[in-house]
Each structure stands twice: as structure tokens, then as C-alpha cells.
N, C-alpha and C positions, 0 to 999 in steps of 0.2 A: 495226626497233625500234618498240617501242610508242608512241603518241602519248602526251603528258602530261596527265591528264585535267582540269588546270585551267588554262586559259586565262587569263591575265592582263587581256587584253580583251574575254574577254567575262561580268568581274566584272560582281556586281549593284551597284546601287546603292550606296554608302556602304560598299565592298569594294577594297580594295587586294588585289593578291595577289601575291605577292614570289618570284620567282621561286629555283629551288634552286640553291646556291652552293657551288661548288668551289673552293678557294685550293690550289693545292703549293707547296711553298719547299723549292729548292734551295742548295746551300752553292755560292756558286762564278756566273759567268759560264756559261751556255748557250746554242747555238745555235738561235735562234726558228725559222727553218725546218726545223731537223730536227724540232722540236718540233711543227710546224706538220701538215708530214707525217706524223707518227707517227697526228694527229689524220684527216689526209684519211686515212689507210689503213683508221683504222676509219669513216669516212663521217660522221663529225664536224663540225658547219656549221663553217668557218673564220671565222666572222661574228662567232661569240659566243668566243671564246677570245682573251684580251690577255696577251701575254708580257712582262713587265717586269723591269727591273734595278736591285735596291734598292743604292743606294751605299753599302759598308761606312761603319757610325758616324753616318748621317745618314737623314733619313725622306724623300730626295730620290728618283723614282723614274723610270728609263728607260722607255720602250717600244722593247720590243728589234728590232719587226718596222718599225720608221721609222726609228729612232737616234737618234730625237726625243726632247725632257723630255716625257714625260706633261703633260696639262693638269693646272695647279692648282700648278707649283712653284713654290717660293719663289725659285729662281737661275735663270739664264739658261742659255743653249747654250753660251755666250761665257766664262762665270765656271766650267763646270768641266772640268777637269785632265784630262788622258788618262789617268793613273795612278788617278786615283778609280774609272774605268771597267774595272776589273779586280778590284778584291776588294768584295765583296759579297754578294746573293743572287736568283737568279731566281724571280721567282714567275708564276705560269701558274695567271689567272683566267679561269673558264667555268661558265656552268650546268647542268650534266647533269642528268637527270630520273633518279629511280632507276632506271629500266632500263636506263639509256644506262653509270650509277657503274661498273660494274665493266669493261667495256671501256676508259673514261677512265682506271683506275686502270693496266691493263694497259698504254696504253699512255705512261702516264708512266713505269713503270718500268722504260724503256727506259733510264732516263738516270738512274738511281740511287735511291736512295730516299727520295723526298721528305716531307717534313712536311705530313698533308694533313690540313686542315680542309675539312667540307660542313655545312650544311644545309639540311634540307627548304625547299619552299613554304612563306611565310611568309604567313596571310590578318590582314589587321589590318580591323576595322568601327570605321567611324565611328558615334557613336551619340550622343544629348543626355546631358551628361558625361563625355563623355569616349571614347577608344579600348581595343577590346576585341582581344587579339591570340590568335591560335591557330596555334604553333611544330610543325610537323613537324622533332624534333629530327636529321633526317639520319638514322636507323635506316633502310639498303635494304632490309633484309628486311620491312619491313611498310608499307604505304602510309598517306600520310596517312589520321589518322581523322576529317578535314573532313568535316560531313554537312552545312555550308553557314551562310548566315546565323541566327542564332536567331528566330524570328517574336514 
């Protein structure tokens, strides 16, 4: 697959660049390593994909590949219920570059058909007053039309 042609570190000066965002959300409890695999089979970094389990009714969230609370909950390991840990929804976050999107897509829908929000590289410039941002809205078919900082 293609390399991504904008490197995050090797922005210019007063350049952030926000890498491209995939969400799926599943209805239901799924298994993070079939999920995991589906990703190695297409040659997918396992590095960048976090599988999590949103607790029906609540904005409390699993990771499903530790069995851990995600960083940043408000309750403990201790305070929730085994029964919480069944109705909810799985979500399966990762960055795909547009050429990487359609394999990703393929191989999520191994496991039903999920809710999927993407987008593009996000480049935000710093500048005196303020931040300028320029949204590649997630369209694969067309590459960002970034042509860099403005001089």
C-alpha cells in the first residue's frame, strides 16, 4: 500500500497535522481478537487500532484487548457489574490513509455492519490571531487538496 503523503512529523513549523480517523460502532459485545486478525490478515499495524466496549446507558468505555477501563474513566474496575459488561457497543478505532479505507472497511464487515464514521488529515496552522484549519472531509475517492502552508 501506498505511503501516506503527509507525515505528521515531518510538519513545518506552526503545522499540526491530524492524522485520518476511522470510528465503527457495533450493536452488541465483540471479540477484539477476531477483530484483531481480521486487521493482521490485511497487513494492518496492530499498533494503531483500539477496540473498546461502550457500557449500554453510560459514556464509560472498555478496552476490549486488556479488559481494562480505558484511561480517563470516571469508575473503577471494582465499581462495575459483570452484567453492565454485556449490552452495549463495540467500537474499533484506527487511522487508515485513503488507500489503506477500503480494505479496513472490508475487513470490518466481517462482523456485521457497522456505523462507520472517517476523516481525512486534519492540517491546523498556527498563525498571529489565531488557528487556520484545513479538513480533508474523508472523501477516498479524492486526495487531500493540501498544497501546504500559505506563505
Amino acid at each position: 500500500m501506498e505511503e501516506h503523503r503527509h507525515d505528521p512529523a515531518q510538519a513545518p513549523e506552526f503545522e499540526i497535522i491530524g492524522k485520518p480517523t476511522l470510528l465503527a460502532k457495533f450493536e452488541g459485545r465483540l471479540d477484539a481478537e477476531q477483530i484483531l486478525d481480521s486487521f493482521k490478515q490485511i497487513g494492518y499495524p496492530l499498533d494503531d487500532v483500539s477496540v473498546l466496549f461502550r457500557i449500554e446507558g453510560s459514556d464509560e468505555v472498555i478496552d476490549l484487548t486488556t479488559g481494562q477501563l480505558a484511561a480517563g474513566q470516571a469508575i473503577t474496575q471494582e465499581e462495575l457489574k459483570p452484567k453492565q459488561l454485556i449490552r452495549g457497543q463495540t467500537a474499533v478505532l484506527l487511522h487508515p490513509t485513503p488507500e489503506q479505507l477500503e480494505a479496513v472497511r472490508q475487513a470490518l464487515a466481517q462482523f456485521g455492519t457497522p456505523d462507520i464514521e472517517y476523516a481525512g488529515e486534519t492540517h491546523a496552522f498556527g498563525r498571529p490571531g489565531g488557528v487556520d484549519r484545513k479538513d480533508d472531509l474523508g472523501d477516498p475517492g479524492r486526495p487531500p487538496d493540501y498544497e501546504g502552508p500559505i506563505k
